[in-house]
N, C-alpha and C positions, 0 to 999 in steps of 0.2 A: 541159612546163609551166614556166615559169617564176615562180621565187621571188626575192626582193630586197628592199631598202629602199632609198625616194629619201631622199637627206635634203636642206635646205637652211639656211643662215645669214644672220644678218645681223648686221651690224657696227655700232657705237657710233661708233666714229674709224676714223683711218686703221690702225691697226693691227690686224691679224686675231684677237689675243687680243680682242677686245672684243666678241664675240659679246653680243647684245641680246636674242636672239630664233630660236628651231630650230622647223625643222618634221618631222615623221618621217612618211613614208608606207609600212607595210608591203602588200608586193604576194604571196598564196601561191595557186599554179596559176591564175595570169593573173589575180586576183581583188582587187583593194583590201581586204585583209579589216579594216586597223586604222592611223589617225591620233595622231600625238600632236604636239600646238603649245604652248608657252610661251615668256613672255617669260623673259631671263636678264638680270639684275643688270650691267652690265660694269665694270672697276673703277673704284673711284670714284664710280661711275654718271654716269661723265664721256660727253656727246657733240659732237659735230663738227655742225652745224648743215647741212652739206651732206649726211651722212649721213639727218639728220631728214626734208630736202627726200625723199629718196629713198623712205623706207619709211615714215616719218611715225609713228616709235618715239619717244618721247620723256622724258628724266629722269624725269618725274612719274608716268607708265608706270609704270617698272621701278624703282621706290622702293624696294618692298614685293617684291618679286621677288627669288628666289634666285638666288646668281652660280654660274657653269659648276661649282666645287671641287664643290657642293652638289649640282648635276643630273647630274654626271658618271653614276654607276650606272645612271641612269635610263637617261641615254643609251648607255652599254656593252651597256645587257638590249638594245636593237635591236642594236644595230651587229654583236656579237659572235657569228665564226663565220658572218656573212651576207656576200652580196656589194652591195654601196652603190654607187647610181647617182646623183650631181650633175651637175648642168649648170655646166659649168667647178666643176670637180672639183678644179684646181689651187689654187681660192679655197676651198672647202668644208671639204676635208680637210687643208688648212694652218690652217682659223680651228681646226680640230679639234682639231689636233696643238699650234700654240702656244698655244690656251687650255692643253691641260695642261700643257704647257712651264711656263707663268705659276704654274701654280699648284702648280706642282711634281707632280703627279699622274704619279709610274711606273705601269707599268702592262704591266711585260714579257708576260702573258700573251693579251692583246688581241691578236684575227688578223681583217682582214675583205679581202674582195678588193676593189677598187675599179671603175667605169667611168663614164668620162664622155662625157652627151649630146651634149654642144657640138661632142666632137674627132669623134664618127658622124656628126653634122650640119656638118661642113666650117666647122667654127668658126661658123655661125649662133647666134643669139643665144638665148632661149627665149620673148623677145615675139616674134621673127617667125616661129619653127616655129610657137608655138602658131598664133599670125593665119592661119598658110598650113594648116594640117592641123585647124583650128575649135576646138582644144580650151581649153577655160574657163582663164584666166588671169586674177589680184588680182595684177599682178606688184609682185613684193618681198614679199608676205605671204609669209610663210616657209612655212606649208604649203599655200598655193594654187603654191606655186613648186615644191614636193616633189610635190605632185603631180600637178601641170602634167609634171614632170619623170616621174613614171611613166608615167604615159601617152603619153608621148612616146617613152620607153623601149620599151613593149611596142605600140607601132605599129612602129618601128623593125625589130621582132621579128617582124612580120606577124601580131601577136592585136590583134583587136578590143577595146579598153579597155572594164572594165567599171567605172562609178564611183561604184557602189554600195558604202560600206565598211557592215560588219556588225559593226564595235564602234572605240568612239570613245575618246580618252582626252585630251583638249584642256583645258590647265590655263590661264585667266586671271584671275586675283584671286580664284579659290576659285568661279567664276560657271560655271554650264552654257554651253555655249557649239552652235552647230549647226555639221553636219555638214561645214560649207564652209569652218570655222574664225571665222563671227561670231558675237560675243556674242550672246547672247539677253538682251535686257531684261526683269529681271524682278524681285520682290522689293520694296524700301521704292522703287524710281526710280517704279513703277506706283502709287502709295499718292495719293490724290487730297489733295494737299494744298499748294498755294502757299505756293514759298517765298520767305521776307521777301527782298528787294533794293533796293539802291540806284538802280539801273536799271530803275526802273520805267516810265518813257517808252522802253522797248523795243518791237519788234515780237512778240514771244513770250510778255509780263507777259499772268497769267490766262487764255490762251490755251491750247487743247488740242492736243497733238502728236505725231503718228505716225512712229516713226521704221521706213525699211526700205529695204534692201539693205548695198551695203557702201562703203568710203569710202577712197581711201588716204589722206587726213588725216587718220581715227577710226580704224584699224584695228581697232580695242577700240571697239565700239558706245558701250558704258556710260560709255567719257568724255564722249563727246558727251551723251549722254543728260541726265551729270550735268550740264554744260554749260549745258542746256540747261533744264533742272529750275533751276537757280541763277541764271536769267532771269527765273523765275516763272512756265514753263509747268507745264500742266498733263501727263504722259504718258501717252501710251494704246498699247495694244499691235494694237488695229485702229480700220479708220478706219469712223466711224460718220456721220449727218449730221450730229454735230455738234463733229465734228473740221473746227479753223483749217488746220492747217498739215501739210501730207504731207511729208517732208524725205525726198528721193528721192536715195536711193545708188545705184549701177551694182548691175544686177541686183533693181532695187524690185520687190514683190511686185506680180502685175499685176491678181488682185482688189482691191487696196488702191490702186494708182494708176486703176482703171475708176471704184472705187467715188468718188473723189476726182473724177474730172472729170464726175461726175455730181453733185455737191452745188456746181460752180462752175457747171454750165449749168442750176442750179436759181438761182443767185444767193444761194447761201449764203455767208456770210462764211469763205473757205477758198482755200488758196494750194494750190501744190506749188512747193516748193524743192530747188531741185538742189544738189551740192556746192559749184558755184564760186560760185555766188551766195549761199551758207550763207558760206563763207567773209569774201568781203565784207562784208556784214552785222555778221559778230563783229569783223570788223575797226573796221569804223565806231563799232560801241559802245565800244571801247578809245580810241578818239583824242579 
């Protein structure tokens, strides 16, 4: 039976102290039994704009976010006395080691054994193990990447991945979050109530809107959501007839996309938007 933790990082700048964001996948007798995903603070809460391109983390993110000094324990209660699986493990466990560096954190008593996917996989990447062996990848989400990485791990190992976890602990701005590491929308964003803008010649003003799947420019549902509430839509959490607009992330729910192309072949006034054309869009209302 195998036991471990995947973990994985992401970076603010060039520098490896500048952790943004950790994913932690525990694995016990072949089994996913437990997640844990938060952003982290980097210092300063300084970023590198190529870094943004990449994982689509952003200052306004991790404002409100605790920096590494602060999530260290948390991170120690996995790591410690286990064996840690990253894919390029050389990047993972050096962001590991020079965030404490940075922040001065000794820490003599800390043991864990290490191994990396990448160096079993003949230095392949973990987009193309996943693509060639089907396994679900958000790649750069920090724990779609941890455990994309376990389950890569324990194919590796000849066990059939199971990807069912049975206790969750996924921290984003204090919001419950689902099982795959996205926000759940929920709370005052769901509150039927238009809000005032300057941008009222928008495509979204008083308009109703379902948001679903995932995004790598939202990684955090809820900014967009907010985003998009500060348009003047209205948000809903399914789509009804008389939901405007479907904002379709990678992995949309597919009752919610059926249900959507059944109110445009009724001639209902209702779109579905995909990411890059969300994007565009916001762009256009900015210039």
């Amino acid at each position: 039976m195998e036991n471990f933790v995947a973990l994985d990082f992401e970076t603010a700048i060039g520098k490896r102290y500048s952790a943004c964001a950790i994913g932690i996948v525990v694995v016990k007798n072949n089994i996913i039994s437990e997640k844990f995903w938060t952003l982290i603070q980097p210092p300063f809460n300084e970023y590198f704009y190529k870094n943004i391109e990449v994982h689509g983390i952003t200052p306004e993110m991790t404002k409100d976010a605790q920096p590494f000094d602060l999530l260290y324990p948390k991170i120690r209660e996995y790591i410690n006395g286990n064996v840690v699986i990253c894919h390029n493990a050389d990047f993972d466990i050096s962001v590991l080691t020079q965030a404490m560096e940075y922040y001065n954190i000794v820490d003599d008593s800390l043991r864990f054994e290490y191994h990396c996917t990448m160096k079993l996989c003949n230095g392949h990447g973990l987009f193309d193990c996943c693509k060639e062996l089907n396994i679900p990848l958000n790649h750069h989400n920090a724990l779609s990447d941890a455990e994309a990485c376990a389950m890569l791990y324990l194919h590796l190992k000849g066990v059939t991945p199971c990807i069912t976890a049975t206790k969750e602990n996924i921290k984003k701005n204090q919001n419950f979050a689902n099982r795959d590491g996205r926000q759940r929308i929920s709370g005052d964003l769901l509150k039927c109530v238009i809000t005032e803008t300057t941008l009222k010649e928008n495509p979204f003003f008083s308009k109703k809107v379902v948001i679903s799947g995932t995004y790598e420019y939202w990684p955090d549902r809820t900014i967009l959501a907010n985003l998009i509430k500060e348009l003047g839509a209205d948000i809903d959490s399914s789509v009804t007839e008389r939901t405007n607009f479907l904002i379709a992330g990678k992995g949309v729910g597919p009752s919610k996309l059926e249900k959507m192309m059944k109110n445009i072949e009724k001639g209902n006034d209702a779109c579905i938007i995909e990411e890059e054309t969300l994007i565009t869009i916001l762009a256009s209302l900015n210039n």
